[in-house]
C-alpha positions in Angstrom: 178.1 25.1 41.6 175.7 26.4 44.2 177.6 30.2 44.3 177.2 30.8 40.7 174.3 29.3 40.6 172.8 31.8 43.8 174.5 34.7 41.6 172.7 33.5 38.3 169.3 33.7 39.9 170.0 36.9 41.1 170.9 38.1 38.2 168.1 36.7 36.3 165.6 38.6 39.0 164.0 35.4 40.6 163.7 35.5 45.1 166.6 33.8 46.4 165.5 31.5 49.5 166.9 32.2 53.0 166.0 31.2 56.7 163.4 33.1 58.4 164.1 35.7 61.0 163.4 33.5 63.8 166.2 31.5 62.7 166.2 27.5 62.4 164.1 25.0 63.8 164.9 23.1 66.4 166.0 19.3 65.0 164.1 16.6 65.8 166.0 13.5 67.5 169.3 12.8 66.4 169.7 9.1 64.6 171.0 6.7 66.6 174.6 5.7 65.2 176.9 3.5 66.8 180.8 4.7 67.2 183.4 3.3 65.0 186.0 1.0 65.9 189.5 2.4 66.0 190.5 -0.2 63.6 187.7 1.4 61.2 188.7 4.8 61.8 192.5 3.8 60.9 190.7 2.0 57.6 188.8 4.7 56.6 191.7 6.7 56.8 194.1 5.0 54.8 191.4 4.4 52.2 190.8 8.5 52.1 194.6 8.7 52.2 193.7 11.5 55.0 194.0 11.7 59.2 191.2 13.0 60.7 191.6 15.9 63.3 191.6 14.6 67.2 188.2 15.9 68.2 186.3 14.3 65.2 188.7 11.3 65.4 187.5 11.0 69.2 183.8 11.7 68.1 183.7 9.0 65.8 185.4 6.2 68.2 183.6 7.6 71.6 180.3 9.6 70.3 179.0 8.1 67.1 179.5 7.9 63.6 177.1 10.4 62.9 174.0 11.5 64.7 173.7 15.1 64.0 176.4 15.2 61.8 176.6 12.9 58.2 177.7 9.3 59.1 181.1 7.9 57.8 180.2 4.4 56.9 181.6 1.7 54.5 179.6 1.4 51.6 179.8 -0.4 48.3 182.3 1.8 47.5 184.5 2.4 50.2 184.1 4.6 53.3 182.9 7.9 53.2 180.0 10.3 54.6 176.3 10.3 53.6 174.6 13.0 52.4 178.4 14.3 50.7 177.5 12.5 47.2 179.0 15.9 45.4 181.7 16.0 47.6 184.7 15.2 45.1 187.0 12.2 47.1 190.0 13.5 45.4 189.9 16.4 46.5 189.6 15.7 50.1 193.8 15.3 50.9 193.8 19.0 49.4 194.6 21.5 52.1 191.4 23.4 52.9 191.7 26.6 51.3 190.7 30.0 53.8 188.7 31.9 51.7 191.2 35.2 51.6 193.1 32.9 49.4 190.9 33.1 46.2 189.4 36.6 46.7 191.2 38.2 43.7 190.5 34.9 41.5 187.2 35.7 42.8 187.0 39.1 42.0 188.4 38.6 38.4 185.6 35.6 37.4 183.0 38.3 38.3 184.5 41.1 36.3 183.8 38.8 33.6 180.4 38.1 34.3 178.0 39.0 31.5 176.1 42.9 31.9 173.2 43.8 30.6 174.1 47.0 29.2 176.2 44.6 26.7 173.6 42.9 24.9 170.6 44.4 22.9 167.9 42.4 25.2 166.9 40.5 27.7 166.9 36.9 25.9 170.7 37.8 24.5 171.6 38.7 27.9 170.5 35.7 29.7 172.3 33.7 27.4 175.4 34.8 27.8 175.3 34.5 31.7 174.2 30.5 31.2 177.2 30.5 29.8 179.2 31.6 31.4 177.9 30.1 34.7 178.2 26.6 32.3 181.9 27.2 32.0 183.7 24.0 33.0 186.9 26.1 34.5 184.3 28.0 36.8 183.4 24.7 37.9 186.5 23.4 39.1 187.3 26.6 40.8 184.1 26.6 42.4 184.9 22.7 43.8 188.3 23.7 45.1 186.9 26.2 47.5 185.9 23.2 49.4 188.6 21.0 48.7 190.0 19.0 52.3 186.5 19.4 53.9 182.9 18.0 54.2 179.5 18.6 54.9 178.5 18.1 58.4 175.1 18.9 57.8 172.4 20.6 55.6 170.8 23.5 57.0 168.2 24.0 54.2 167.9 26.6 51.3 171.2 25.0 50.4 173.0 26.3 52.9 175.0 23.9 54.8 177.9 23.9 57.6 181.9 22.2 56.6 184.9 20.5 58.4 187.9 21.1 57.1 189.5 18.0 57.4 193.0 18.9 55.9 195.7 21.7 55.8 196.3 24.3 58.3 192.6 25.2 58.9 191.8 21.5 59.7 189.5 20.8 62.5 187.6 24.2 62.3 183.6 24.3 60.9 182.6 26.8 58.4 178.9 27.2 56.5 178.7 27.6 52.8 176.3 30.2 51.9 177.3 30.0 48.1 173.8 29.5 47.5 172.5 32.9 48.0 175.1 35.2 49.3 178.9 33.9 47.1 180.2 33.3 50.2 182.3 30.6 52.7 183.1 32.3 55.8 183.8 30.9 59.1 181.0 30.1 62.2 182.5 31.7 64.8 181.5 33.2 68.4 184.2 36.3 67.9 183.3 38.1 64.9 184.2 41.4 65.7 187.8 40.4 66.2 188.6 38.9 63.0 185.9 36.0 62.9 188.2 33.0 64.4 186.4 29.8 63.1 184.8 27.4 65.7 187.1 24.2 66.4 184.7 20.9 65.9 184.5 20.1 69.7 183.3 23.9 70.0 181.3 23.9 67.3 179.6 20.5 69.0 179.7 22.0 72.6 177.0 25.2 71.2 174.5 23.1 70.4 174.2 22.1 66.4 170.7 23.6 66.3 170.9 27.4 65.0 174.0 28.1 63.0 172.4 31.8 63.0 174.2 33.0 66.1 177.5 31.9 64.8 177.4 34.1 61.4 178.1 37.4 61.0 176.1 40.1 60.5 176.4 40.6 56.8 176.7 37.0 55.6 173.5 37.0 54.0 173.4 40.4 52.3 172.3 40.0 48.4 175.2 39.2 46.2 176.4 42.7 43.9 176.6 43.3 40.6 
């Protein structure tokens, strides 16, 4: 629930993180993971009742299962990636959703959000916005946003970078920024011309290290009210 969450503490005055000017760090080695099988690709995919797009397919068999990005590995559980343990697994064979599809459902939760002109003080007032950020329906709409996709990696301040894995927008990367700025949008080199998302073989072939130069200039401005 990391957007309502970044709106919440907004709302409720306290600094919300971010990265520094300078941008990210550089990354230190990446871990060394052997490729997968094509017989445990085709496992892992029945088992996640998904097909993985060609270039991550490829990447998995030929590259690794997951040096700079999460691994896929089998674990006691079945296959699936580390460092996705809120990822919901049904929700994975879900079309990624593009983000235009939800901005009126969007717009209509935050009409609804608790104002302070509505409540005689400040205790009342924080309150009422627990919960509503605590409601369970704001929940699952908040997990759908990244239903078909996973997190590649974590890029701090929880803030971290998607595949879609599923639906038309499958194969292209996209960073969730929910936790300070309400917002998916896509990590693209073109943003003046509509903001086409990176494919994942792009996306590899800039680099992995600075997601900074792949966002557009107002991703990070402060959410509303």
């Amino acid at each position: 629930m990391m957007r309502l969450l970044g709106r919440l503490r907004a709302a409720l005055g306290a600094p919300a993180p971010a990265p520094t000017a300078g941008g990210w760090p550089a990354p230190g080695p990446a871990p060394d993971h052997p490729p997968l099988t094509e017989a445990e690709v085709a496992e892992a995919e029945a088992e996640l009742g998904i097909r993985f797009p060609p270039a991550y397919r490829a990447y998995l068999t030929e590259v690794s299962s997951g040096g700079r990005v999460h691994r896929l590995a089998r674990g006691p559980a079945g296959w699936w990636w580390e460092g996705n343990g809120d990822t919901r697994r049904d929700l994975l064979p879900v079309p990624f959703p593009h983000p235009d599809s939800y901005a009126a459902e969007d717009d209509e939760l935050w009409a609804r959000m608790p104002q302070r002109a509505d409540f005689p003080d400040d205790a009342a007032h924080h309150a009422a916005l627990r919960a509503w950020d605590e409601d369970e329906a704001h929940y699952e709409f908040e997990e759908r946003k990244t239903a078909g996709a996973v997190v590649l990696q974590e890029n701090g301040c929880g803030f971290s970078t998607l595949l879609a894995l599923t639906g038309p927008l499958a194969d292209t990367v996209w960073w969730d920024g929910r936790a300070t700025c309400d917002l998916i949008v896509p990590l693209s080199c073109d943003h003046p011309r509509g903001a086409p998302p990176l494919t994942f073989r792009e996306w590899r072939e800039m680099g992995l290290t600075d997601p900074s130069r792949l966002l557009g200039p107002d991703w990070g401005a402060p959410a509303g009210f």
